[in-house]
N, C-alpha and C positions, 0 to 999 in steps of 0.2 A: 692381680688383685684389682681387677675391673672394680671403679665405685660408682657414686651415682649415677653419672650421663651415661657412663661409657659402658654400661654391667647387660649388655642384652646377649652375652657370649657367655656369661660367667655359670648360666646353668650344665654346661658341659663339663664341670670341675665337680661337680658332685653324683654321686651313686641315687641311684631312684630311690634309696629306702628313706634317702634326707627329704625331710617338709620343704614344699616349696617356699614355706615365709620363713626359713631358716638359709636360704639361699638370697632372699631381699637384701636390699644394700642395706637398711636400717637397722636389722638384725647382724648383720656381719658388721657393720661400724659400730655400733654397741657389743662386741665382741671385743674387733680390734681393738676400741677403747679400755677395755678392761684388762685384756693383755698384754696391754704397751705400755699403760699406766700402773693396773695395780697389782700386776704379778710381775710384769719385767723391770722396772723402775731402772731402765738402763738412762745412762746420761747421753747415748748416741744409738740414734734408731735408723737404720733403712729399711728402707720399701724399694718396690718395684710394680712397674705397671699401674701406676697411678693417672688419671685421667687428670689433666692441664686445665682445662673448662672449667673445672670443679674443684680442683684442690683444695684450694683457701675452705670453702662449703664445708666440702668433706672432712678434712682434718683440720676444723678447727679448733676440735677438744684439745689437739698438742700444743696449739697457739694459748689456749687455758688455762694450760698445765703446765707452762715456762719451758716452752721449744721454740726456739728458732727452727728456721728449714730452708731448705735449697731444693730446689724441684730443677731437673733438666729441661734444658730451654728449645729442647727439640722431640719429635716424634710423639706418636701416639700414645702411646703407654710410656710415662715417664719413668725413673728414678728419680726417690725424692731422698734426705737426710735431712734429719731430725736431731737436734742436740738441745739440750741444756743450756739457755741465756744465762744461767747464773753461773756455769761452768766454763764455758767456752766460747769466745767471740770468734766469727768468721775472716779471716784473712783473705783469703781467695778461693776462687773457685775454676774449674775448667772442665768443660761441657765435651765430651768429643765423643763418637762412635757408640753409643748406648754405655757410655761411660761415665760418671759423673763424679769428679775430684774434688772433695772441699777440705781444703785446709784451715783449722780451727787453730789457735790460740789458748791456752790454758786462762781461766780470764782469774781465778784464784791467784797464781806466779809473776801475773803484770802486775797484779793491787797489792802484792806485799812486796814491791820489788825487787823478786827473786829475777833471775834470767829465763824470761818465756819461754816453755816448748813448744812447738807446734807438734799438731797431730796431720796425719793427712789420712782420708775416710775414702778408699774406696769402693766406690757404688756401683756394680754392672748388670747388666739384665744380657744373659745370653740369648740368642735366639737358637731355636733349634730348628736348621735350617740343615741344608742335606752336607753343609760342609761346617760342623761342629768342633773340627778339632783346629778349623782357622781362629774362628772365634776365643775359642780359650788361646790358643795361641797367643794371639794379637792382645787382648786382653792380659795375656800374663807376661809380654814381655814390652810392649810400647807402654800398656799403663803404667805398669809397674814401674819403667822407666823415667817417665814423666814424674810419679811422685817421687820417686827418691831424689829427682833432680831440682822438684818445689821443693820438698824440705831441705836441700841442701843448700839450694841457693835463692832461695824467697821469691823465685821468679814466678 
């Protein structure tokens, strides 16, 4: 999902029949805005391939619309996640191999002093590179590792 800086590739994702100002960043982010806000009203959004330069720019409709977010602190095309400040406060996060781990806090169960759950969100962007089934590999058994062992042990 190339956005504004990073979108000079993003015309190869669509069929010639698509208008080209249907392929613009401005049109697709008033797009995205409408289906992350007013059709999917989810309390926890990811993305992938998000351009770092630009983020804040680009999604700041979510920052408008009471989301917090997590963007990966590395690579080109990032992983970002999106959640609900009135729903969930961030505990931690962990950045590793086009992976992006954020553990949130239920923020309703801290304010009525129930006992917190934590959630953990993971975000990956696979590459499709000639060795695919590493990736998912790696991805389903060191991530998956890793969060069950935040949510276990708060580490």
């Amino acid at each position: 999902m190339p956005n504004s800086e990073d979108g000079w590739w993003v015309y190869k994702y669509y069929q010639s029949h698509v208008a080209r100002e249907a392929r613009e960043w401005d049109r697709r982010q008033e797009r995205m805005k409408n289906v992350m806000l007013n059709r999917g009203g989810s309390d926890i959004v990811c993305i992938q391939e998000a351009c770092g330069s630009s983020f804040d720019q680009d999604f700041q409709f979510m920052a408008a619309a009471g989301y917090d977010a997590m963007l990966h602190n590395k690579f080109r095309f990032r992983t970002a996640t999106f959640w609900r400040r009135d729903k969930f406060a961030l505990v931690a996060a962990q950045h590793k191999d086009r992976v992006l781990v954020t553990r949130l806090r239920s923020s309703h169960e801290a304010a009525e002093g129930l006992k917190a759950s934590d959630l953990c969100v993971v975000n990956c962007h696979l590459t499709g590179g000639p060795n695919p089934d590493k990736r998912l590999r790696q991805v389903r058994h060191e991530r998956m590792w890793r969060a069950r062992l935040t949510a276990r042990t708060g580490a």
